[in-house]
Structures are given as C-alpha cells and as structure tokens.
N, C-alpha and C positions, 0 to 999 in steps of 0.2 A: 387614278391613271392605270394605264395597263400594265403597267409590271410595277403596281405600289409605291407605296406615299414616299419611304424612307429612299430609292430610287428614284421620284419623281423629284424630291426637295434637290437630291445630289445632281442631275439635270440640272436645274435652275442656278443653282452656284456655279455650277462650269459656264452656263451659259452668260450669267453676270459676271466672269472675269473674261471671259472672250469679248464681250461688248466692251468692255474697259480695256484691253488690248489693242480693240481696232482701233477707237476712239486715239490711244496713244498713237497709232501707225499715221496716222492723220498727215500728209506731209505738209510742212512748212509753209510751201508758198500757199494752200491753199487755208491753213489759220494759222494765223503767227504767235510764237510760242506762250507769250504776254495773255493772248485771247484765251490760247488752249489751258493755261493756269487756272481762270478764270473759269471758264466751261466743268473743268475736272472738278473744281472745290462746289460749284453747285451741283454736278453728280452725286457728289459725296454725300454733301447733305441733305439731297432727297431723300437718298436710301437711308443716311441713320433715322428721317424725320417719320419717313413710310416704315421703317423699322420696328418705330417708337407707337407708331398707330395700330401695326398693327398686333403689339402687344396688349396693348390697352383694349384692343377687342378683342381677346381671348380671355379675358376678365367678364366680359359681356354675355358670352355666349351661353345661351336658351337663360337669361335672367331677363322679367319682364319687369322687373325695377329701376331698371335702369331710367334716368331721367333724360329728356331732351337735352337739356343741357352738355351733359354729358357726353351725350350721340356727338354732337354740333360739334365738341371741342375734336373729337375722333374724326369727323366730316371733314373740318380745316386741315390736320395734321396729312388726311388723306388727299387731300388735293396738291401736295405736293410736287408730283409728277408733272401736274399741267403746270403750275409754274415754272417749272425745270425748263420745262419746253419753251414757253414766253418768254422766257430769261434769255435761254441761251440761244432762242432765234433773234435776240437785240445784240446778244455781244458780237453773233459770224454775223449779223447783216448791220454791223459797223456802227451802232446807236450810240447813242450817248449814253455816259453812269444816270442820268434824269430818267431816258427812256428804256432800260432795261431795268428800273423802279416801277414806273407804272407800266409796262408790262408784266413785269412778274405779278404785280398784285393786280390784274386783269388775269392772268394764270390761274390764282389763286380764287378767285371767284368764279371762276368758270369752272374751274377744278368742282368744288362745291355744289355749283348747279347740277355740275352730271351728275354726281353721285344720288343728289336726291332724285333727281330723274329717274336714276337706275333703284331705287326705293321703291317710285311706284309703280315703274315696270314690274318686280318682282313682286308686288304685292298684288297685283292683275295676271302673273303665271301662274297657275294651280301649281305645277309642280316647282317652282322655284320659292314660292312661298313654304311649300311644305318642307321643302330645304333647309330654309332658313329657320323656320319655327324648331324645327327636332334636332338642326345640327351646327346652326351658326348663332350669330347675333339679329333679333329683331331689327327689321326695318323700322324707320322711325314714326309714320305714321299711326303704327302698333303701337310702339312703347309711350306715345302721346297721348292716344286712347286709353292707355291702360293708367295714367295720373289723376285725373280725375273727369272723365267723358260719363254723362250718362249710361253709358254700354259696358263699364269698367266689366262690372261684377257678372255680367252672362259673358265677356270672352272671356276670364277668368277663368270660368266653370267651363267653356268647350277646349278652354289652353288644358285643362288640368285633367281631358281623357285622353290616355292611351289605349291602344297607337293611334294618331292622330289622320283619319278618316279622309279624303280627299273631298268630302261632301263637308265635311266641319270645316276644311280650310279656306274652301268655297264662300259658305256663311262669313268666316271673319274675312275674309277678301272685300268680300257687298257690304259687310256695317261698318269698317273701316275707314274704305274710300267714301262711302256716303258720308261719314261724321268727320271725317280728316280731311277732305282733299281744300277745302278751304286753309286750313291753316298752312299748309304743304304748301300751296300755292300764291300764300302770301310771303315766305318765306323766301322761295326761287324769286318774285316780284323785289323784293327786297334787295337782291344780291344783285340780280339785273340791272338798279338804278344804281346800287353802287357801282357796278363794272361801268356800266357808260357814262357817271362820273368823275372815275377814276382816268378813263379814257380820254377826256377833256383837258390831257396833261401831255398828250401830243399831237405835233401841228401837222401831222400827217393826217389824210381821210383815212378815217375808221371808219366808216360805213360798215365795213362787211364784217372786222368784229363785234359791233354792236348788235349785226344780223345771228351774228352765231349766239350770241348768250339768248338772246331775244325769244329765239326757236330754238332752245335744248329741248323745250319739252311742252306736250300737247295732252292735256288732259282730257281723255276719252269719258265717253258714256255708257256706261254699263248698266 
C-alpha cells in the first residue's frame, strides 16, 4: 500500500469495526432483532473461519510441497465469505432454517469454484503468477504438478533459479495449464453438480443460480 503494510492492516481493522457498527445501526423495522442475532453470529464466524485460513496459508507460502489436499481444506475454509452472503441473504429475505442450509452450502460451493477460478486466472497473468511464486502460496495447479506430473523435476529445476525471470514464469505458466487444466476442471465440474444438487432442496426456480456456478469460469487456449 502506499503508506505500508503495518498502516494498511490498521485501515482494515477500523474499517471491520465500522462495518460491524453499521450492521448494528440497522433499524428495527427493517431486520427484526431475532434476525439480526442471527446475521451477527454468521459474521462472526466467517471472520474466525477466514481467520483460520488464512493462517494456514502463511504456513504455505513459497513451499511447493504442499499437497492438494491440503490447498482444498484451505480452498473450503476460504469460501467462507460467499456462504456468509447465501446465508444471510435467506435469513433478511424471510427463508426458512431448511433454506438458509442449502443456501449457505450452495455459498459454500460457489465460494470454492471462485477461488479455483481465480487460480487459473493467476496462473495465466505473468505478473500475478510471479507474485505468487516469490511471495505468496502456490496456486493449486502448480503444487498438483509438483506431486508427481511428469514435468515435477524440470519446474523444480526453473522454481529453484533466482530471481525468478518473467520468461521462466511464462514456461511454467504453458506446462502447467497444458498438464493441469484437466484435472482443475474436473474438480470446479465436480462442485458444480454438487451446487445444483444441493439446490434441488428448494422449491423456488433456481435457474439463475445454477447459471452462476455453471459459468464461474472459461478455460481459455493458450
């Protein structure tokens, strides 16, 4: 940020207790107080659960050992936020305790698709990938390749020159998505057929939810 990290985190906390303020200011007739109890306690526990996640990937950060598995459990913890939202658009627009269940875990799956979405986007930005490789946690495509792909042991060898070249990130971008994007894409398939069977849990037309998991994400050709 422009006036640094230890400033920017302090921004973000004022900024999370002002959103929790207004949220309180909320008047009466427009959530009644029962609802808003409700709404607050799944605030809460987005934030310890996004908390929680995102400790666990700082544990992660530039290890390419890390296993799929692993990522996945970090992925769920991470979608958090979109459940928050599915939830707590069931309790203000009046649903049932049934249908603020399979909403939230329609949240919950959607949450997850973005995220991998947003994987292979950055794993197709030169610079967001170079990001990620020198200063954050591997995208999961990478760290699937790096378990046992044919390709393990030559990205290996271009992960372990410094500094890390925009033409070497390039390379592990193209061998990547060519050897991964299959399995990536079985995976978002996967979560999709659970979202839209999950969704077969309310009697209302879901068409346009089922539109939105459906088209999170478009696998380009490079």
């Amino acid at each position: 940020g422009k006036y640094g990290k230890d400033l920017a985190l302090l921004a973000g906390d004022a900024l999370l207790f002002k959103g929790l303020t207004l949220l309180n200011k909320i008047p009466h007739e427009t959530i009644q107080p029962e609802k808003m109890k409700i709404v607050l306690n799944i605030v809460k526990n987005m934030f310890f659960e996004l908390g929680d996640a995102e400790a666990l990937e700082l544990e992660f950060r530039k290890k390419p050992g890390v296993t799929p598995e692993e990522y996945l459990r970090i992925v769920h913890k991470k979608a958090a936020d979109v459940e928050a939202h599915t939830r707590t658009g069931a309790v203000i627009g009046r649903g049932t305790k049934e249908e603020a269940e399979v909403l939230g875990s329609y949240g919950r799956l959607l949450g997850a698709i973005l995220i991998l979405a947003d994987d292979i986007e950055d794993l197709l930005d030169t610079d967001e990938f170079k990001h990620r490789i020198t200063n954050e946690h591997l995208p999961l495509p990478l760290l699937h390749a790096l378990q046992s792909s044919s390709i393990k042991s030559e990205l290996l060898s271009i992960l372990s020159k410094k500094p890390m070249s925009k033409r070497n990130v390039q390379k592990i971008s193209e061998m990547v998505y060519e050897e991964e994007k299959t399995y990536v894409l079985n995976l978002i398939n996967n979560l999709v057929k659970k979202s839209c069977s999950v969704l077969k849990g309310l009697k209302t037309d879901t068409s346009n939810l089922q539109l939105l998991v459906n088209n999170a994400i478009v696998f380009p050709d490079i």
